[in-house]
N, C-alpha and C positions, 0 to 999 in steps of 0.2 A: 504494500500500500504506500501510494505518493503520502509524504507530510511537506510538496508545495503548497504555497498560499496561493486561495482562487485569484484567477486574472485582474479581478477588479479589487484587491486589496490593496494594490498602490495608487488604485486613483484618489483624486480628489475635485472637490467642487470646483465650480468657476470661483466663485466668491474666495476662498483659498487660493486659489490659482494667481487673482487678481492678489490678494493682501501681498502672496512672497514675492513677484514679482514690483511691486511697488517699493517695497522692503530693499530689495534688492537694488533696484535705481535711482532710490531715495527719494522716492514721491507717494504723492499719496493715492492711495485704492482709487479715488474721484478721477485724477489726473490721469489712472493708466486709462480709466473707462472712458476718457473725454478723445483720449487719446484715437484708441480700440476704434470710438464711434464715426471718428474722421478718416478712417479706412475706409475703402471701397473694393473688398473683394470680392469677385464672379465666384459665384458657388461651382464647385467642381464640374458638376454637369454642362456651364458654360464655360469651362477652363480651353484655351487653345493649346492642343497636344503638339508636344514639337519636339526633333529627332537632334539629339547634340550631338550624334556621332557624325551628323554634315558638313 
């Protein structure tokens, strides 16, 4: 018998996600999310596939 931990035992929340990475570039949770909000990324499904090995 495995004594691994289930797959989802290292995740964590956004809200976590947000505080260490705030923590980490010395701003605050608000700043990363004002941040985060001023992105604009295409969800995968309209992601453009493209070949690096050309």
């Amino acid at each position: 018998m495995s004594r691994e931990a289930p797959a989802d035992a290292n995740k964590i929340s956004d809200e976590e996600l947000t505080e260490l990475l705030a923590e980490a570039e010395g701003m605050t949770p608000e700043e990363i999310e004002r941040g985060a909000a001023e992105l604009d990324i295409a969800p995968p499904e309209e992601a453009t596939v493209v070949d690096v090995d050309e």
